[in-house]
N, C-alpha and C positions, 0 to 999 in steps of 0.2 A: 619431633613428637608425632607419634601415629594414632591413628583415630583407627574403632573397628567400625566397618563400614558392611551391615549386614541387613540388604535392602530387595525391594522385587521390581524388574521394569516389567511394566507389563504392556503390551498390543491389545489395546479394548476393543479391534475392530478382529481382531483370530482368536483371541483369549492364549493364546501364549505368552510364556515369561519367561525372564532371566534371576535367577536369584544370586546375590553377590554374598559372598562371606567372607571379608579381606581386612588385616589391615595394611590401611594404606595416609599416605600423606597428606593434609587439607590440601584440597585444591590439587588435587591426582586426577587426570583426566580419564576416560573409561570409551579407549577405542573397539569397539564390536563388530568384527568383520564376518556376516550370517553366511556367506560364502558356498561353497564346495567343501573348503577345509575351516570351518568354524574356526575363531582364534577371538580370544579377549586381551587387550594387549593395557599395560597402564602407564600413563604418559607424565610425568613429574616433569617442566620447564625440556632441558634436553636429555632427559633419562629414558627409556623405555624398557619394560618388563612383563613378561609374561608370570603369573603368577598357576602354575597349574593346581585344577581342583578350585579355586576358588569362584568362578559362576557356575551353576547346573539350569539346565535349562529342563522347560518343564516336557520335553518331548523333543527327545535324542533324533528322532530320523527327521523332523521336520524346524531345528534348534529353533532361530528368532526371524520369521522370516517378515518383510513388510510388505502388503496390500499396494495393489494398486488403490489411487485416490488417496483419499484422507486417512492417514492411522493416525487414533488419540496414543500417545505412549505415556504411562503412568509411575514417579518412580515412588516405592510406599516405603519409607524406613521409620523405627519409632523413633523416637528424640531428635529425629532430625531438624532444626532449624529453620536452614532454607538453603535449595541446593539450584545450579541453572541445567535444563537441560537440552542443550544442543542437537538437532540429527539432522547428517549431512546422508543423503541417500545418492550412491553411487554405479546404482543401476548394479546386472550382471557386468563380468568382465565376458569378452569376447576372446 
């Protein structure tokens, strides 16, 4: 069964966001690499998929980038129940 999954993370501390429009699997994981070469990747147990077109971000030259210090990240979807959300920050790559 697939759920549509059409939701905003947003960075309260830049005001930038990610808008998602996908369906996807319960419990599909939602890898976001803000990089060089921006990539959203979706992680189902050992499945992985890119889905293109399905995140837009609200500002192409500068996509989702994270602050030094504290960022609040917000994610808003309607009917959504209750969802976890994890962020592993990975620094730049060298």
């Amino acid at each position: 069964n697939l759920i549509h999954s059409n939701g905003v993370l947003s960075n309260n501390l830049n005001a930038l966001t990610l808008t998602l429009d996908a369906w996807i699997a319960p419990s599909t994981n939602l890898e976001i690499d803000a990089g060089d070469s921006p990539s959203v990747t979706f992680i189902l147990g050992n499945h992985r998929a890119s889905i293109p077109g399905s995140v837009t971000p609200s500002d192409e030259s500068d996509w989702f980038r994270i602050e030094n210090g504290t960022n609040t990240l917000t994610w808003t979807e309607d009917n959504l129940a209750a969802f976890d959300l994890t962020v592993e920050h990975r620094g730049r790559k060298a």
